[in-house]
C-alpha positions in Angstrom: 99.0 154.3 185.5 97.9 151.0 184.1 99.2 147.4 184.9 100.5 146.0 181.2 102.8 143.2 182.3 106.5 142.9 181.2 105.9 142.3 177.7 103.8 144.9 176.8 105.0 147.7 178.9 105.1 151.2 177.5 109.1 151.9 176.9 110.9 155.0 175.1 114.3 154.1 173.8 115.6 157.7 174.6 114.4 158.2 178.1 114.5 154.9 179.7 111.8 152.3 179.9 108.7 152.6 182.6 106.9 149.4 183.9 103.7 149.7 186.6 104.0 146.0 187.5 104.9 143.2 185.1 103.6 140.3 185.7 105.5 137.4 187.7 106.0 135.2 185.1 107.0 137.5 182.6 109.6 139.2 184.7 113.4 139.1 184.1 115.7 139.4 186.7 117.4 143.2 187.5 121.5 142.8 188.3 120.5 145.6 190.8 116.9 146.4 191.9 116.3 150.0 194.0 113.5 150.7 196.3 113.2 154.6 196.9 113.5 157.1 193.7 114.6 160.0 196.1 118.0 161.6 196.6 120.1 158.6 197.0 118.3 155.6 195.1 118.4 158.2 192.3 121.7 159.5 192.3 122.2 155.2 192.2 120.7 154.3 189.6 122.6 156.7 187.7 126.0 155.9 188.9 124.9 152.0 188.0 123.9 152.9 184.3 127.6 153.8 183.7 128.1 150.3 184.0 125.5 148.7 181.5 123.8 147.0 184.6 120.3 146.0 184.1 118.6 148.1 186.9 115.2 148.7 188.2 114.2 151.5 189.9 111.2 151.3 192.3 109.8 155.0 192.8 106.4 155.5 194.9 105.8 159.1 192.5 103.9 158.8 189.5 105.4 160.2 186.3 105.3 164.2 186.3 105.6 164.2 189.9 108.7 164.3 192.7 109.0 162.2 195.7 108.3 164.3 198.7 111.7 165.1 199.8 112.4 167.4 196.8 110.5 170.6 198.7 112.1 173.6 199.3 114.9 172.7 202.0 118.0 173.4 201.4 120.6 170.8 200.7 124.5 171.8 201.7 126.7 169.9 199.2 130.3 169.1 200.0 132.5 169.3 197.5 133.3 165.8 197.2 129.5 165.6 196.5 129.2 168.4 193.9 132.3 166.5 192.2 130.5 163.6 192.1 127.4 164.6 191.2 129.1 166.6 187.9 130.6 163.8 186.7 127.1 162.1 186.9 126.1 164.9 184.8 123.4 166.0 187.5 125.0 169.2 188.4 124.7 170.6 184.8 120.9 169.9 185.1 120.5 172.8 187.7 118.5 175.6 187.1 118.2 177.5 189.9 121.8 179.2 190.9 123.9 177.2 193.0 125.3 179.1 196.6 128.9 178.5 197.3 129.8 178.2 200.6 133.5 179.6 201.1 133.3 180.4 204.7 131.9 178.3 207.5 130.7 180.9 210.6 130.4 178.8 213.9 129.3 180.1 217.1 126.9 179.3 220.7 124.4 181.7 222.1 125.2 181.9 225.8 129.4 181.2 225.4 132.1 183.1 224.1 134.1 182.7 221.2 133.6 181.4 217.3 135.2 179.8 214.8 135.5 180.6 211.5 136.6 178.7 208.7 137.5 180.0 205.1 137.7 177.8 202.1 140.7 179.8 200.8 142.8 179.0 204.3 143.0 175.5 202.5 143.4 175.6 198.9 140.0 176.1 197.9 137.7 178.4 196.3 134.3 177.1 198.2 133.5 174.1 200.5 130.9 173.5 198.7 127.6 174.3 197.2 124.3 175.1 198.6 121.4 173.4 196.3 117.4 173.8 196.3 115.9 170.4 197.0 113.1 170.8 194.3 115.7 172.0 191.5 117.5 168.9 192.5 115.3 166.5 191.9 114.4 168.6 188.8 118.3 167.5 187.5 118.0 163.9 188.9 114.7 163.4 186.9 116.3 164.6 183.8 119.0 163.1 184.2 116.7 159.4 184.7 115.1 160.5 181.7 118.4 159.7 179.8 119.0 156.1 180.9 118.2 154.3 177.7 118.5 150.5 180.1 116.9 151.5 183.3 113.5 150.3 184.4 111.3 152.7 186.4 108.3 151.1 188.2 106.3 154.0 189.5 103.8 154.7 191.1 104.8 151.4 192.6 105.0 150.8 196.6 107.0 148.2 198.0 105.0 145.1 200.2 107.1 143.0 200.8 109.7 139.8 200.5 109.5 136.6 199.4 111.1 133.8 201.4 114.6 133.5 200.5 117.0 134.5 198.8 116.5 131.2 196.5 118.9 130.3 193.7 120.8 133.4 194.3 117.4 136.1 193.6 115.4 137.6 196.0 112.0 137.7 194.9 110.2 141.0 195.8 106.7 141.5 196.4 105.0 145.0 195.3 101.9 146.3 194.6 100.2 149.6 192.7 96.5 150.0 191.7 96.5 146.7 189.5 97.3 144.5 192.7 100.5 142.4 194.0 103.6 141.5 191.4 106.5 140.2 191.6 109.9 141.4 190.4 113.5 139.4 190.9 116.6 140.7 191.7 120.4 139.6 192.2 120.7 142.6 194.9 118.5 144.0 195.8 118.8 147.9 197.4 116.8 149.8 200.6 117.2 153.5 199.4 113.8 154.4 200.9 114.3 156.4 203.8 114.9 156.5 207.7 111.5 154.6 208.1 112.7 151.9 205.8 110.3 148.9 204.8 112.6 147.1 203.2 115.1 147.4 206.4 112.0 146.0 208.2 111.2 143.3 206.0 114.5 141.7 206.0 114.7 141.5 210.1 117.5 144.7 210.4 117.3 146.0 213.5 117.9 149.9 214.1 118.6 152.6 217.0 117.2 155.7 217.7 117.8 159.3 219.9 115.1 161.4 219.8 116.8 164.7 220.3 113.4 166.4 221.2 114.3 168.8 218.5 112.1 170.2 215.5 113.6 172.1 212.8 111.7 174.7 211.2 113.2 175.8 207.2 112.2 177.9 204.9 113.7 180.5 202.5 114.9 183.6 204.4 115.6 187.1 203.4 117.7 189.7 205.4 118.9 193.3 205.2 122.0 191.9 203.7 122.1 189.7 200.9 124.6 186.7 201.4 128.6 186.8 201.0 129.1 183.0 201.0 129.1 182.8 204.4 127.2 179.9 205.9 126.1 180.4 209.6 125.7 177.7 212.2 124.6 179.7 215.4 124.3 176.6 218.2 121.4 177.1 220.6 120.0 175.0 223.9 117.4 173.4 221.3 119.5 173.4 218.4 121.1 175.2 215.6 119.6 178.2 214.0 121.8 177.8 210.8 121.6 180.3 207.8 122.7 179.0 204.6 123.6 181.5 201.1 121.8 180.3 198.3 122.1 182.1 195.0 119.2 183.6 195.0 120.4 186.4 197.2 118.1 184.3 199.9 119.4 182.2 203.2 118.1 178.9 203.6 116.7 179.1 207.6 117.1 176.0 209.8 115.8 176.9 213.1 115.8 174.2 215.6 113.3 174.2 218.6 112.1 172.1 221.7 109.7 169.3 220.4 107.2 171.0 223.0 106.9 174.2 221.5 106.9 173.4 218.1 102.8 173.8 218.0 103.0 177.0 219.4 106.0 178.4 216.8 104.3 176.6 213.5 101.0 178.7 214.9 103.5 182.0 214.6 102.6 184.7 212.2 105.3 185.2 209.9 106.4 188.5 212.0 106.5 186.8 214.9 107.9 183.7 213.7 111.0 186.4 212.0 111.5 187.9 215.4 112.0 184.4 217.1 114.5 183.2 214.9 116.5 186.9 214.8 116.6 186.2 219.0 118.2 182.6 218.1 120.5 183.7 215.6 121.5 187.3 216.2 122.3 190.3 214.3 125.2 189.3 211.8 123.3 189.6 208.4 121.0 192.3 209.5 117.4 192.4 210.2 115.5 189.7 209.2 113.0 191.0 206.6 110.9 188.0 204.9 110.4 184.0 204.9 108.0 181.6 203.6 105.9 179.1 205.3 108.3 177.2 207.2 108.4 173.3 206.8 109.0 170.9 209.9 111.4 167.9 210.7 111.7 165.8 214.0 115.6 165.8 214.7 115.8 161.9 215.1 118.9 159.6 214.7 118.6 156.4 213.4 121.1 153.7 212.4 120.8 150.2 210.9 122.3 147.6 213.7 123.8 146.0 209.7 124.2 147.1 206.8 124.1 144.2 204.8 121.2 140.9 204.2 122.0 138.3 201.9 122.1 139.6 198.5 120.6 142.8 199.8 122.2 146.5 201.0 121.1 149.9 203.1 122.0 152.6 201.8 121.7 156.6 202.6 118.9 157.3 205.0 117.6 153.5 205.3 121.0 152.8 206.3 121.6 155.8 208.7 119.7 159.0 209.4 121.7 161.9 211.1 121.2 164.9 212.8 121.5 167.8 210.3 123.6 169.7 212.5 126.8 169.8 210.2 125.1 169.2 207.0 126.2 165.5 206.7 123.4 163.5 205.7 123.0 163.4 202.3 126.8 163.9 201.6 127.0 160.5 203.9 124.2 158.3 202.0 125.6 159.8 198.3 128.9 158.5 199.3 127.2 154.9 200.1 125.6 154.7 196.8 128.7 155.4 194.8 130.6 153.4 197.0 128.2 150.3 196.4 128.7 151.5 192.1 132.4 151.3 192.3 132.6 148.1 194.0 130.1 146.8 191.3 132.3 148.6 188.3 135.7 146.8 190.1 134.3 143.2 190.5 132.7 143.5 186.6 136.0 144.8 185.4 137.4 141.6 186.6 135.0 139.4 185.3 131.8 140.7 183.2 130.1 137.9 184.8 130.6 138.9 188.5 127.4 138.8 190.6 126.0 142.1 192.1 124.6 140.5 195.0 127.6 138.1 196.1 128.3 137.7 200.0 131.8 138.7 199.1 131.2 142.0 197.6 129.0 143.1 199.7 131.3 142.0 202.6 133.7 144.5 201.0 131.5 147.3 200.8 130.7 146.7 204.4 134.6 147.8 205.5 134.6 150.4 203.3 132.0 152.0 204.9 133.3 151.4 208.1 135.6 154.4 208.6 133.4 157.2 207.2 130.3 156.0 208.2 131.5 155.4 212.0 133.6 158.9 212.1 130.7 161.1 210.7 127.9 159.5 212.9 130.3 160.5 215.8 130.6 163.6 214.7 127.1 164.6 214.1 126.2 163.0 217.1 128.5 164.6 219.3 128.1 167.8 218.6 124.0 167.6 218.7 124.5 166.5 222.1 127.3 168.8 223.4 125.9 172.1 221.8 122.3 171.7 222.8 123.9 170.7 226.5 123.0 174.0 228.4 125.3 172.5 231.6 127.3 175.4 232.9 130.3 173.6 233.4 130.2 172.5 229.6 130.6 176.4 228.3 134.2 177.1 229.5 134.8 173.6 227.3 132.9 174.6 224.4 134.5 178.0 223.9 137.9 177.0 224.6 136.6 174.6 221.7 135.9 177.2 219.7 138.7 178.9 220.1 141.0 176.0 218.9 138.9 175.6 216.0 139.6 178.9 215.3 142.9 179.5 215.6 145.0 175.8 215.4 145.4 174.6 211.9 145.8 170.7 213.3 142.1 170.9 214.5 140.9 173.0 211.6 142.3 170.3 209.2 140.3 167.3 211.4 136.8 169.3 210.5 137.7 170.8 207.1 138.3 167.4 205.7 134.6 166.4 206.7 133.0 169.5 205.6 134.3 169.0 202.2 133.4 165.1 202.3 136.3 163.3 202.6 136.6 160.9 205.4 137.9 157.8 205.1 138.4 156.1 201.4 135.8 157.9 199.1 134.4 156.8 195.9 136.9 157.9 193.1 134.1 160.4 191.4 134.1 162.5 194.8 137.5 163.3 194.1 137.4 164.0 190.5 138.7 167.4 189.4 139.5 168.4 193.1 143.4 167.6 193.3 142.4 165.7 196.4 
């Protein structure tokens, strides 16, 4: 795409407006400004539109294409998210059948005992919904497409910030084919990813566990098709986790030691079958077919802050979890909408309020506090315990099990985080639910 400035820009009234770079001088400044078009920083930008803001969107895809992370993993959605999501009207965008998940099967190779949790046990029909990536961002792009006042910049990369903030902007400094520009923001927004620039550029300091894990996914079929039941079979190297889609297909996580994950992406696909049937077992049959598996590093990282002047982390900038549990996107989608309803509250009090001011973003900060903190633990906790092969951690582990099992008091503890609601969630992740 070409570099027209502000003023000349190519625009469609019906499906938002599309910039490649105005020029500095030209450029008016965004009430919200969002680096990253993926999961997140989409889902954003559409929960911002609801409230007239003027928001840019800066996406790294050129038009007609979708930001790597919309492949063909698998995304678990709790149902706070799938709420959320259908009253963004993203959910009604979906093409491919949804998977609802109304039983949650949890066991470790090597100890006794499981765990099983059904949906129906506590008032509801499914604990979610399992999604494909790609038909995802297939719904968030339409769903863009509809944003009469957004501003896309795309293909657009981020370079960098301006000194400041000054006079209550932040100047940002970006760059696509036609060279450096500048665009101006009152907040300004790091949605792009565990490997965040902008969380670099403004001096945020993060913390990371390698868990010496890569996961292997892929599509999955088996002798018998799936019942709703999602899998989490816990292993010395990870989870081997089967998830139902609705295609009468799993979605296959396979976790293994970051030393061998050469030799198992080098596995035929009969051989790679046969390794992950020894990880997960017999429970849905014999393992018949898979696609070419994609690989992840299993790597934790978490912003030391969450907050710059007039600037915000969110989702995978902010923290990056272990997908054991199925947490991360859930987590990050609850920031973003969050961030929107703190926006929505401080406009409804006065149309002038600013996005970016210390006080509101002070207040997003403890907001975040209890569900970001209690889900980190979470995730983190049971990386580490589970892949602990210890022997004097299994008698723990399956009396663990057990209680999960059979006392309603702990079953409550993890039900309410498998269905997303931990600590005070944004008001669309309980619409509809009664919760």
């Amino acid at each position: 795409m070409g570099m027209p400035n502000a003023a000349s820009a190519s625009t469609t009234s019906a499906s938002g407006s599309d910039a490649s770079g105005p020029d500095p001088a030209t450029t008016t400044c965004h009430d919200v400004l969002i680096v990253g078009g993926g999961l997140v920083g989409a889902s954003l930008a559409i929960a911002l539109d609801r409230i007239g803001l003027d928001v840019g969107l800066i996406e790294a895809a050129p038009p007609g294409s979708l930001p790597a992370v919309f492949d063909e993993r698998n995304l678990s959605f709790a149902e706070a998210t799938v709420n959320a999501l259908e009253a963004l009207g993203v959910m009604q965008k979906l093409h491919a059948p949804t998977g609802a998940i109304r039983r949650i099967h949890i066991s470790r190779r090597g100890d006794f005992g499981r765990a099983v949790l059904e949906a129906r046990d506590h008032g509801r029909e499914a604990f979610g919904q399992v999604v494909i990536a790609r038909d995802f961002g297939d719904a968030l792009e339409a769903r863009l497409a509809e944003l009469p006042r957004l501003m896309r910049y795309r293909p657009v990369l981020f370079v960098g910030l301006e000194p400041g903030p000054v006079d209550g902007v932040r100047a940002v400094r970006v760059s696509d084919g036609g060279g450096e520009r500048v665009l101006r923001t009152r907040l300004l927004v790091a949605a792009d990813g565990t490997r965040s620039q902008v969380r670099e550029a403004l001096g945020i300091a993060c913390d990371s566990h390698d868990y010496g894990q890569t996961l292997f996914v892929t599509r999955l079929r088996s002798e018998r098709a799936p019942d709703g039941t999602a899998y989490e079979r816990l292993g010395d190297h990870g989870p081997t986790a089967l998830l139902p889609r609705g295609d009468r297909h799993f979605g296959l996580v396979h976790g293994v030691a970051r030393d061998e994950a050469d030799a198992v992406a080098a596995l035929d696909e009969a051989a790679f079958l046969e390794r992950a049937q020894q990880a997960f077992g017999w429970r849905v049959g014999r393992f018949l077919a898979c696609g070419r598996p994609s690989t992840y590093p299993a790597i934790r990282t978490v912003a030391g802050r969450l907050t710059a002047p007039r600037a915000v982390l969110v989702g995978n900038a902010a923290q990056t979890v272990h997908p054991i549990g199925a947490q991360g996107f859930n987590l990050g989608l609850r920031d973003a909408l969050t961030l929107a309803e703190l926006i929505e509250a401080a406009r409804a009090a006065d149309p002038a309020a600013d996005c970016g001011d210390a006080g509101l973003l002070a207040r997003y900060v403890r907001r975040r506090g209890d569900d970001r903190e209690q889900t980190l633990a979470f995730s983190d906790g049971l990386a580490r315990v589970t892949a602990n092969d210890a022997s004097l951690l299994r008698p723990l582990r399956s009396a663990g099990l057990f209680a999960l099992d059979r006392l309603p008091s702990v079953q409550a503890a993890i039900v309410g985080g498998a269905l997303g609601y931990r600590g005070r969630v944004p008001a669309l992740c309980r619409a509809g639910s009664g919760a």
